[in-house]
N, C-alpha and C positions, 0 to 999 in steps of 0.2 A: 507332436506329429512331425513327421519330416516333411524338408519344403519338396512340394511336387508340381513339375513346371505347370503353369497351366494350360499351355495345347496341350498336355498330353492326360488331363481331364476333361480337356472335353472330346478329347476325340476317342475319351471312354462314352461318354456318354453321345454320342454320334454313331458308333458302335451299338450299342442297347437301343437306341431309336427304333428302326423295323422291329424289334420285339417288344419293346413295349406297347409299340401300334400294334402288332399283333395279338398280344397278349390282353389286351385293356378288357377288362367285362369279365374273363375268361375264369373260369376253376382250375386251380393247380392245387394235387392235392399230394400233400408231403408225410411221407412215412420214416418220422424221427425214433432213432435207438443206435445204439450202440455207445461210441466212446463218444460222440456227439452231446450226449446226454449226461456224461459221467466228468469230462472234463470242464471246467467252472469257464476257459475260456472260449472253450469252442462252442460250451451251450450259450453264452449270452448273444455269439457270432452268430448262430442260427436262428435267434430270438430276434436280431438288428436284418437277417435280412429276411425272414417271413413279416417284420414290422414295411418293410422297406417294399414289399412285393405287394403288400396293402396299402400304403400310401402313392402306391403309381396304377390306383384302379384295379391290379389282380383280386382274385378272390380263393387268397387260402384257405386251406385247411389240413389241419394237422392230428395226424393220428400217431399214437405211440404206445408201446408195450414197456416193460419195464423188467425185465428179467431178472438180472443180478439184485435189481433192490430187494423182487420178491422172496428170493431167496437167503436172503441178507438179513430180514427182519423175520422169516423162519427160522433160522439157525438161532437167531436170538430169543424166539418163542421155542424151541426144545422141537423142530422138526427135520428132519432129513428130508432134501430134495431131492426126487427120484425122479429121473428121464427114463421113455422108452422113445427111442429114432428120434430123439430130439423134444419129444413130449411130456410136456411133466407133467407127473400123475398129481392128480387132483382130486385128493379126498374131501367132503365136506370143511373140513377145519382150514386146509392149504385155500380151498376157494374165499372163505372169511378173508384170509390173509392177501389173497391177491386183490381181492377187491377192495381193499383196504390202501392197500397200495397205491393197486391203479386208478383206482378211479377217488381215491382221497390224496396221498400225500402228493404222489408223484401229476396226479392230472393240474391238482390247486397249485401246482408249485413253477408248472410253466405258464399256466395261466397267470402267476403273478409277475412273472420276467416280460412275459408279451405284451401285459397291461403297464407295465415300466417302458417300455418303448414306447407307446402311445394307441400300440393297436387293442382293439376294443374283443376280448380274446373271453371265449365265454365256453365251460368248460362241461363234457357231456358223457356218461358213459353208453354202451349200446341197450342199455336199459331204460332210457331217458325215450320216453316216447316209441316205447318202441324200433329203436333206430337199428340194432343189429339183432336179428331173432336166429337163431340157431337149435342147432339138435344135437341130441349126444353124439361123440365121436363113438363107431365101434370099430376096436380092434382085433387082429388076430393073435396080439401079443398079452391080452388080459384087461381086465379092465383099466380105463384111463381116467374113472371117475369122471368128473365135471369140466370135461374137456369137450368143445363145442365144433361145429363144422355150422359155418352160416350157409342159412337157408334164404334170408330175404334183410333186404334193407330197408327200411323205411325213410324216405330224405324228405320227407313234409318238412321239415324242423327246422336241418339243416339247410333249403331253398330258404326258407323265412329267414334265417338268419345272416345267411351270404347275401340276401338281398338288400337285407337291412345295416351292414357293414359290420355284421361282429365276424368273426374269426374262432369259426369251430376248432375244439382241440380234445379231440375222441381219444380215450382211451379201449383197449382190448377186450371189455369185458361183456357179452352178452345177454340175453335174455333167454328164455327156454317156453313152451308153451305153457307150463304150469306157473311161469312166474322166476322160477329156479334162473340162478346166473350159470354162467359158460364162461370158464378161458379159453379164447380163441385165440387164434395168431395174427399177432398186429398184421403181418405184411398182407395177408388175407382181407383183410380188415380195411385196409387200404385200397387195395385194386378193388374189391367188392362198392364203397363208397364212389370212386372215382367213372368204376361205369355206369352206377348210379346217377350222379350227379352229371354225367355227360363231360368228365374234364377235359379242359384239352390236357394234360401232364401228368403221369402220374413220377412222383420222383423218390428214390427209395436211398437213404442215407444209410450209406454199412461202413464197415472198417477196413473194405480193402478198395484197390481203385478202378474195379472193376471187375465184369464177369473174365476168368483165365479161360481160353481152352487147355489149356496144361496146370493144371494148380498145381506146388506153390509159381509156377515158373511164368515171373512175372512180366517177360519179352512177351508171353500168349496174351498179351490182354486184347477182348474184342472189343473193339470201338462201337460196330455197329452188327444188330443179326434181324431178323424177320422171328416170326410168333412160331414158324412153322422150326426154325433152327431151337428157340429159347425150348421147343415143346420135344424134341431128339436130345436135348440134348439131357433133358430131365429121363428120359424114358431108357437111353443107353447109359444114363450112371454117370457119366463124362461129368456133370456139374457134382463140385462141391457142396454135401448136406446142408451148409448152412446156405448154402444158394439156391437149394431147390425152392422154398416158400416163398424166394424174393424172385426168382421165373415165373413160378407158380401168379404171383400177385398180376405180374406183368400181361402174363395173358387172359387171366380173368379180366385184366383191364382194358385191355385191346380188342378182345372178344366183345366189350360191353361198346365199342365205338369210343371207345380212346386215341387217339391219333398219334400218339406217344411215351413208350413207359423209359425212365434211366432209373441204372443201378451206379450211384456216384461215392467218392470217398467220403463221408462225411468229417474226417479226420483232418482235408483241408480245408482253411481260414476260407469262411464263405464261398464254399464250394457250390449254394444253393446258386446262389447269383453270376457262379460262373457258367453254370451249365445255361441258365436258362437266357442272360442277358449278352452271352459273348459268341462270336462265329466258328469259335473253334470247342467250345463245352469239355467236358470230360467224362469220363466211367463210359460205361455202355450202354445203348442204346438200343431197346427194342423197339418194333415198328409193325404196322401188322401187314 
């Protein structure tokens, strides 16, 4: 490692003081995906500081969808992935596959990097106790199959667990009334959990640096907007598709008495710890 003077670590950590006072007790809850996930270095960097945000009293939790892999172990089982507006049709066979996925290779797999850090990371799909129950999605575009819209959280499990120091790490899969699983959408999944659980943060890791008012034109990026802008801005079109779910998450989570939701880069080195431990953060910021 390179020599770094030392005032100028501690006047990092002089810096993260009022938030960590602030923060101590508190649920901060993290919606990992994208190249975050897919890169070997920048996922171990996001495994060092959700371990890091549990070793200073926060109480993570982390939810994650897993997109490309699902699709990646379909093509290798003989199926074509089919989106409608972003949604992917989910026939009996693709939902085996996702939950396969999600809730085995790709859930066990960060549960073992987090438990390599030291934090105590205990791994749950929304089938697990009931935790995310959901109903079929219906469309005007045909049917979507086993594609789910959550209707109720269940967080018994989840308080037990955050009480007790483990480190939930939810994946996207739901439950249905008959027992039947649901693909739902992580970032859904996330602000749903987070008003749940009363977080004070909800934080949402994507691949750009924030919400644009002008995509791609990356001078528009908005620092900071209210629930009432994130909710215009979805309704006039102005947001980018792959941003609507991740506004969409923000105000579910605000509406729920969230004090905070950021859409941050997840692409830079420890970007979790910058947002949350330093005075000037990054991505955007909703508020309600």
């Amino acid at each position: 490692m390179p020599n770094i003077d030392p005032t100028v670590s501690a006047n990092v950590l002089i810096e993260a003081l009022p938030y960590l006072r602030r923060f101590y007790g508190k649920t901060i809850v993290v919606k990992y995906g994208g190249n975050a996930m897919i890169d070997e270095t920048l996922k171990s960097q996001v495994m060092q500081d959700i371990a890091l945000l549990h070793y200073v009293g926060i109480r993570p939790i982390l939810v994650h969808g897993g997109g490309p892999e699902i699709s990646a172990l379909m093509k290798q089982m003989g199926h074509t992935p089919t989106f409608v507006d972003g949604l992917r049709v989910t026939d009996a066979a693709t939902m085996e596959i996702v939950e396969m996925v999600l809730a085995g290779k790709t859930n066990k797999g960060i549960v073992a990097l987090l438990n390599r850090q030291g934090a105590k990371a205990v791994g749950l799909s929304g089938k697990d106790a009931n935790l995310i129950v959901a109903l079929k999605m219906e469309s005007d575009k045909g049917d979507l199959g086993y594609v789910g819209e959550i209707v109720q959280v269940n967080s018994d499990l989840l308080t037990l667990l955050v009480s007790e120091g483990y480190v939930p790490v939810i994946s996207s899969v739901a439950i249905g009334a008959d027992g039947e699983s649901y693909n739902v959408n992580a970032d859904h999944v996330a602000g749903h959990i987070a008003a749940k659980m009363g977080a004070e943060k909800l934080v949402l890791l994507t691949d750009v640096e924030g919400l644009y008012a002008n995509y791609p034109d990356k001078s528009s990026i908005i620092p900071e907007m209210d629930i009432e802008q994130a909710a215009a801005m979805i309704a006039s079109g102005a947001a980018d598709k792959g941003m609507i779910p991740k506004l969409e998450a923000c105000i579910i989570a605000l509406e729920g008495g969230v004090a905070r939701a950021h859409m941050i880069d997840g692409r830079q080195p420890h970007s979790l710890l910058i947002e949350i431990f330093t005075d000037t953060g990054i991505g955007t910021m909703v508020k309600a």
